[in-house]
Legacy VTK file of the C-alpha trace (Angstrom):
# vtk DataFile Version 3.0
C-alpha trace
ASCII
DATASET POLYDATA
POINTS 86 float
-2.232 9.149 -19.336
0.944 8.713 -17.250
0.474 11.994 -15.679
-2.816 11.651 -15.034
-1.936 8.296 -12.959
1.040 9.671 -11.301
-0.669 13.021 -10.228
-3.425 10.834 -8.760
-1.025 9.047 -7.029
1.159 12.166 -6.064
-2.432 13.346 -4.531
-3.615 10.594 -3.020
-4.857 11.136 0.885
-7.249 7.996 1.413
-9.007 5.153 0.070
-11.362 6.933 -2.032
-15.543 5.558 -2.171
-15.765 2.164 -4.034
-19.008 1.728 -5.486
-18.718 -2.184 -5.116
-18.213 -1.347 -1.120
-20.978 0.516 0.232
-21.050 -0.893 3.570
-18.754 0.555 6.702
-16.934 -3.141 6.777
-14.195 -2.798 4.580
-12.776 -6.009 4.984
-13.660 -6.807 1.141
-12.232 -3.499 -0.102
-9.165 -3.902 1.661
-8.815 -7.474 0.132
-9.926 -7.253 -3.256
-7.129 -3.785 -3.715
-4.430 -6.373 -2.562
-5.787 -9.042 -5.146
-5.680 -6.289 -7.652
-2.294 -4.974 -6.867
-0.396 -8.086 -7.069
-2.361 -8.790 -10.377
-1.648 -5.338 -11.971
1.982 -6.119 -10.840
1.951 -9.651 -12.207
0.039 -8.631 -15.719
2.744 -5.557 -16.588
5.414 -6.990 -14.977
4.717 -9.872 -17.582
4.223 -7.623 -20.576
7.514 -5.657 -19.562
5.387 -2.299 -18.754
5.715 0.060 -16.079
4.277 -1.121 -12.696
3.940 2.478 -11.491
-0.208 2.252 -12.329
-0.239 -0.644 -9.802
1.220 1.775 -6.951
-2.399 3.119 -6.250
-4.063 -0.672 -5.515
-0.962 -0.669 -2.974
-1.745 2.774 -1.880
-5.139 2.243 -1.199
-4.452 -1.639 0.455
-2.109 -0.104 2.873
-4.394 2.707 4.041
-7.979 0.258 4.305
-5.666 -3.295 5.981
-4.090 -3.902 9.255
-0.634 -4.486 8.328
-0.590 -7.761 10.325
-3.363 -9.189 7.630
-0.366 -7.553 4.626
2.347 -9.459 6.221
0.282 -12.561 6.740
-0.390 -12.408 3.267
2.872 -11.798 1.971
3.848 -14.657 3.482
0.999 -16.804 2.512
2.392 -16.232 -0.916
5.706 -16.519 -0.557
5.275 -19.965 1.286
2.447 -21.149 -1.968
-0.562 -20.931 0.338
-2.312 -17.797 -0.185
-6.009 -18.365 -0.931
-6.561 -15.915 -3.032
-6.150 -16.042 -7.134
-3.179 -14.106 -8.279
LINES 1 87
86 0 1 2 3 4 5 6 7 8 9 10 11 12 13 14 15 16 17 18 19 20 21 22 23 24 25 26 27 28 29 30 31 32 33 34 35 36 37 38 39 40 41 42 43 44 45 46 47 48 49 50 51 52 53 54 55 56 57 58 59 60 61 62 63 64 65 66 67 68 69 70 71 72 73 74 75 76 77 78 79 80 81 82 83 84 85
């Protein structure tokens, strides 16, 4: 399965069609893959597992957001006030 998952990643090109997404705004896409990144990230990184699964929420994130939103939220979570549910 860790092949599969890195070869995907190794492949990747752009944010692929998200079924919960259909609309051209992808404001909501490019949000919910950060939410799910840093929670992949906190979940392994908690069970002492590989975070390497997690890279394609980031991959996908940093292809759909400005990075000015990315940095914003970085530091929203850094300083305690990101609104989101981690």
């Amino acid at each position: 399965m860790a092949e599969n998952i890195e070869e995907k990643i190794k492949n990747y090109r752009t944010a692929p069609f998200d079924a919960r997404f259909p609309n051209t705004n992808q404001t909501r896409n490019c949000f919910q893959n950060y939410l799910d990144f840093h929670r992949c990230n906190k979940a392994l990184s908690a069970k002492d597992q590989d975070v390497a699964p997690c890279q394609w929420y980031q991959r996908v994130y940093k292809s759909l957001c400005p990075m000015s939103w990315v940095s914003k939220w970085d530091e929203q979570i850094e300083s305690g006030t990101f609104p989101g549910k981690i």
